[in-house]
C-alpha positions as a Markdown table, in Angstrom:
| # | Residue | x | y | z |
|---|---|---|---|---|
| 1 | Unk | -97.2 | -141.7 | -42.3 |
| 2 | Unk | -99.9 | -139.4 | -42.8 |
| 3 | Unk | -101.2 | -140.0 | -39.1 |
| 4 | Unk | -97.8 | -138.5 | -38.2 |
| 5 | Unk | -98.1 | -135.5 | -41.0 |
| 6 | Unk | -101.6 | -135.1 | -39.3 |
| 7 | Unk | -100.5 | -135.1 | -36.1 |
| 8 | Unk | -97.6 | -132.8 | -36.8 |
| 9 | Unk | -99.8 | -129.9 | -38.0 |
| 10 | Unk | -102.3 | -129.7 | -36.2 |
| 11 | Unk | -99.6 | -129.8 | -33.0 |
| 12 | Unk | -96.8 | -127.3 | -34.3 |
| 13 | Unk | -95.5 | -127.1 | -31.3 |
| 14 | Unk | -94.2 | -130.3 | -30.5 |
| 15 | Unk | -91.3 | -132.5 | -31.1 |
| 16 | Unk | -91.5 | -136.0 | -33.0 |
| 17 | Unk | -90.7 | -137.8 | -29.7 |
| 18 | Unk | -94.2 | -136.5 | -28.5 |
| 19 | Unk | -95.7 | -136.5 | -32.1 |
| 20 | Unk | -95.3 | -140.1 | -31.6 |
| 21 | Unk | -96.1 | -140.9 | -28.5 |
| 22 | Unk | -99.8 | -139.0 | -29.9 |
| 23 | Unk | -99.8 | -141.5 | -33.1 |
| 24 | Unk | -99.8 | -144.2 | -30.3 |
| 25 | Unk | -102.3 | -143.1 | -28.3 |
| 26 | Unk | -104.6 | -142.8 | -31.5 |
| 27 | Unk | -103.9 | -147.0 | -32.7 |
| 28 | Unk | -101.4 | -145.7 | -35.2 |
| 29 | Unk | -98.3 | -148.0 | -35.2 |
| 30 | Unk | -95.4 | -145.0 | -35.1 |
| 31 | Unk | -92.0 | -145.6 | -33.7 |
| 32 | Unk | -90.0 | -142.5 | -32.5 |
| 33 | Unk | -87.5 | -143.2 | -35.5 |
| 34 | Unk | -90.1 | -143.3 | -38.2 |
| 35 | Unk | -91.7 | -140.1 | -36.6 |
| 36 | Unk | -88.7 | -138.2 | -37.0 |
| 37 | Unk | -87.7 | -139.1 | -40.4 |
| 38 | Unk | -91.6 | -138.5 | -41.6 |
| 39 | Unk | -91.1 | -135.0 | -39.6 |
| 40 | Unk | -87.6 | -134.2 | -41.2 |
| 41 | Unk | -88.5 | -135.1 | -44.7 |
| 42 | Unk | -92.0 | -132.6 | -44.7 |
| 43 | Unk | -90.2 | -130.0 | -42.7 |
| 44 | Unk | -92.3 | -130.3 | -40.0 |
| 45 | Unk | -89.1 | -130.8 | -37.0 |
| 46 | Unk | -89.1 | -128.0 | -34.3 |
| 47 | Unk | -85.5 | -126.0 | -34.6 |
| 48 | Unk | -83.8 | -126.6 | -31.0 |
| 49 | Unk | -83.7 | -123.5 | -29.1 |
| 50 | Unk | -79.8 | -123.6 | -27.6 |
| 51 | Unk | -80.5 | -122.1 | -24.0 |
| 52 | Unk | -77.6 | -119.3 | -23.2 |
| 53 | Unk | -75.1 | -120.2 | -21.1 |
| 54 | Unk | -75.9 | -118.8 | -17.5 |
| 55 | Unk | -72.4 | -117.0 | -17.5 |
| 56 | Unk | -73.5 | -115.3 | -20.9 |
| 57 | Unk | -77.1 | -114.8 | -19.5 |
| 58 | Unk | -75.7 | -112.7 | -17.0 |
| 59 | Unk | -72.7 | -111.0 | -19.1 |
| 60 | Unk | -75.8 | -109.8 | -21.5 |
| 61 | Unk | -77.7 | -108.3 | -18.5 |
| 62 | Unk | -74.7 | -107.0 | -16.6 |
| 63 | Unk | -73.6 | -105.0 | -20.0 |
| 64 | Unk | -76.5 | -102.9 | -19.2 |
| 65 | Unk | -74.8 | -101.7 | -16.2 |
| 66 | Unk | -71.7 | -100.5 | -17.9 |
| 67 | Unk | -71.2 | -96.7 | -18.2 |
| 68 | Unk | -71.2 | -94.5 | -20.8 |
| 69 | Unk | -68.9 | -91.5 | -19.1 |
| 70 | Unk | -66.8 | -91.2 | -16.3 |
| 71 | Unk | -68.9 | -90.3 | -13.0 |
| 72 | Unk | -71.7 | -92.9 | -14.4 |
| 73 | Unk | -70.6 | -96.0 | -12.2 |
| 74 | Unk | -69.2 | -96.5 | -8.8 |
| 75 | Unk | -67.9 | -99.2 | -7.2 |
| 76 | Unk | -67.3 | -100.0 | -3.9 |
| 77 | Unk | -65.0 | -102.5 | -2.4 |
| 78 | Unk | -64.6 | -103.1 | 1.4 |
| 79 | Unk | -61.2 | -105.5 | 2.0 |
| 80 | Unk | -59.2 | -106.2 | 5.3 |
| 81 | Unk | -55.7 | -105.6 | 5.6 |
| 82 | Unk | -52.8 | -106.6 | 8.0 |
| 83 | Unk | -50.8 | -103.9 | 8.9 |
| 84 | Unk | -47.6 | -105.2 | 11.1 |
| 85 | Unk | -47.3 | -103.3 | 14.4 |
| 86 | Unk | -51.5 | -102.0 | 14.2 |
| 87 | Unk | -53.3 | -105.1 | 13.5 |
| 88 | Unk | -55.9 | -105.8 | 10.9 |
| 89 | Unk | -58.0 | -102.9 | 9.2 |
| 90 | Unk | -60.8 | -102.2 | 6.4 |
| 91 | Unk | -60.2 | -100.1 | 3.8 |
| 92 | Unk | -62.7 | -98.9 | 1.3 |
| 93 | Unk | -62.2 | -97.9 | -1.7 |
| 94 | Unk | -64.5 | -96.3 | -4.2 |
| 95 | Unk | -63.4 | -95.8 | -7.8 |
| 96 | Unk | -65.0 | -94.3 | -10.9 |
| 97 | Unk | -66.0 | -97.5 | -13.5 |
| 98 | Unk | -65.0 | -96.0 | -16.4 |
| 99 | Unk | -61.7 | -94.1 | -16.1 |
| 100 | Unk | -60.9 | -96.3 | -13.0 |
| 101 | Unk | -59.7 | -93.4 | -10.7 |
| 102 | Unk | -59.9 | -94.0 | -7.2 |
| 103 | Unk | -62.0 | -91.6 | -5.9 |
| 104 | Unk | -61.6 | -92.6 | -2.2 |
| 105 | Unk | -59.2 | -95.1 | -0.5 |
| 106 | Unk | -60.7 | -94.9 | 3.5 |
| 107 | Unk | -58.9 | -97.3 | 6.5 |
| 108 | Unk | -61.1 | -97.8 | 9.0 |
| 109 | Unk | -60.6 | -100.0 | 11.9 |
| 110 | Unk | -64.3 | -101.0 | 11.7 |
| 111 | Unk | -66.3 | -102.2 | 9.1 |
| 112 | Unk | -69.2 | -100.4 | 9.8 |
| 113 | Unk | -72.4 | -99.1 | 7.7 |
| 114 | Unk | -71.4 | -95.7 | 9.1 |
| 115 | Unk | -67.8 | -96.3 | 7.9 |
| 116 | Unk | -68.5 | -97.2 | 4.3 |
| 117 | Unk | -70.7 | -94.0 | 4.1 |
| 118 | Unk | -68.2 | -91.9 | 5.1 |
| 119 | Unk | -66.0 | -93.4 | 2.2 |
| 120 | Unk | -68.6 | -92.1 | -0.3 |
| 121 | Unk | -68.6 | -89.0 | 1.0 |
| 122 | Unk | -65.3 | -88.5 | 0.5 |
| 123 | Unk | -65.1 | -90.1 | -2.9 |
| 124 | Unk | -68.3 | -87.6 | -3.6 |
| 125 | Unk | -66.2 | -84.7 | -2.7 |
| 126 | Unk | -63.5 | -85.9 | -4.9 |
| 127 | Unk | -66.2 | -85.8 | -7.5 |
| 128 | Unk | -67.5 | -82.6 | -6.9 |
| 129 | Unk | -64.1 | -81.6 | -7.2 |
| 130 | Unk | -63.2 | -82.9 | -10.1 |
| 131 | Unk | -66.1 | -82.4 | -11.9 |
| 132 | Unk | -68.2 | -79.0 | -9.8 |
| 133 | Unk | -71.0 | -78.8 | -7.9 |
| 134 | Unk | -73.3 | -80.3 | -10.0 |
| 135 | Unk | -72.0 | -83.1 | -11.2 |
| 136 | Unk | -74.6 | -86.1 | -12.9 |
| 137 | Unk | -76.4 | -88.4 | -10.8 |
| 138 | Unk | -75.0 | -91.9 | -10.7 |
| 139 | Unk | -75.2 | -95.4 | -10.3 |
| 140 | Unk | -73.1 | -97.4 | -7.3 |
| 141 | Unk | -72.1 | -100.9 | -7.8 |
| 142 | Unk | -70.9 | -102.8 | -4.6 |
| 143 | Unk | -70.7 | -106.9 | -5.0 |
| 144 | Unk | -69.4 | -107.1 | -1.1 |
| 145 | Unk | -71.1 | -104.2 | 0.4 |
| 146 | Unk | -74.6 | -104.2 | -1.1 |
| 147 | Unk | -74.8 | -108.0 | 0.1 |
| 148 | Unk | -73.7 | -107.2 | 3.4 |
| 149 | Unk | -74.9 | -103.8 | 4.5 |
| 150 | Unk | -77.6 | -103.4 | 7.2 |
| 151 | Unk | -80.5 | -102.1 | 6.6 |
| 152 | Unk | -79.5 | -99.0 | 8.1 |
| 153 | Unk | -77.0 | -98.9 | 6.3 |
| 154 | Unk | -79.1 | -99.0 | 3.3 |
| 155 | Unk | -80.5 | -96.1 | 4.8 |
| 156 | Unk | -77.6 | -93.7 | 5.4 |
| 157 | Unk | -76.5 | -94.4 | 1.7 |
| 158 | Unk | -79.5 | -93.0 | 0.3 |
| 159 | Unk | -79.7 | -90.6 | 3.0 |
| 160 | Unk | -76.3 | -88.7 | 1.0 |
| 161 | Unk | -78.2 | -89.8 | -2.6 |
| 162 | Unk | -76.8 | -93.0 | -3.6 |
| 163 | Unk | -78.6 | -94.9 | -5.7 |
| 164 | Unk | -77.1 | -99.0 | -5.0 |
| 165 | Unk | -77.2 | -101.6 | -7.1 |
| 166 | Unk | -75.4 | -104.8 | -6.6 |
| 167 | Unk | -74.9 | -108.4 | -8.1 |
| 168 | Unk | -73.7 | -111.4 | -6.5 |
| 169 | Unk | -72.6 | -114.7 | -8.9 |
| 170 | Unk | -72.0 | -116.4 | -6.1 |
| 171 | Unk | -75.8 | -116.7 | -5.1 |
| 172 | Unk | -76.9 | -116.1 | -8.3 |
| 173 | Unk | -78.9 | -113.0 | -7.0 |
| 174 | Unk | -79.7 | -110.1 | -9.0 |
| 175 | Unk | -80.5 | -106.7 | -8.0 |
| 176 | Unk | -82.0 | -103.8 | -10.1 |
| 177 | Unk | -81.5 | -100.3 | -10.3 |
């Protein structure tokens, strides 16, 4: 018993299952069950640490991403679309996260990095003209786009100032602002 108190103290960190297993290794006849119930009765057990789910892992760190006023938070989405008599299209929409106004709904028979940035440009003059000139800077969330875009098309996005950031559950990727 007192091996195991011994042990326990000067090896905070462990659990009884290993406190034992170190009262073995030093000739002291300790079971796991008598190592825990030594442990429990001097206080000496280690609290479990309950690991967060990985859905509410990444909940907490996507919350940081919401806005905080309309024109904050963009996203992008990129879809195809049969239309009967013309075949399938792309369109690309852009809304505003927080008052979910579509800022931009472009078809496009392509889906091109050219094509999505023309979306944003008109969804950028939908801003300026709903909110002037100088409106704030902001963030743009795509999930489909961000994974998909070329690298020049990486380019021509922050060639008209738009600062991406994407997340994908799927591949359990993260990108930061």
């Amino acid at each position: 018993m007192h091996a195991v108190v011994n042990m326990a103290t000067t090896n905070p960190w462990y659990g009884y299952h290993r406190i034992a297993v170190m009262c073995r290794r030093d000739d002291s006849a300790v079971n796991d069950r008598q190592a825990y119930a030594v442990m429990k009765d001097y206080g000496l057990l280690q609290k479990r640490r309950r690991r967060r789910a990985p859905e509410l892992y990444q909940a907490a760190k996507l919350f940081e991403l919401l806005p905080q006023k309309s024109n904050d938070l963009w996203q992008m989405d990129v879809t195809y679309i049969h239309i009967p008599g013309y075949g399938w299209w792309y369109a690309v929409t852009v809304i505003d996260y927080y008052s979910r106004y579509l800022l931009a709904c472009h078809l496009t028979h392509s889906y091109s990095a050219i094509e999505t940035a023309y979306g944003l440009k008109l969804a950028r003059k939908e801003a300026e003209r709903l909110h002037g000139p100088r409106w704030p800077s902001h963030r743009f969330s795509s999930p489909t786009t961000a994974r998909r875009s070329s690298p020049s098309g990486l380019q021509i996005l922050s060639a008209i100032s738009i600062r991406t950031c994407g997340f994908s559950t799927a591949r359990r990727r993260n990108w930061a602002c």
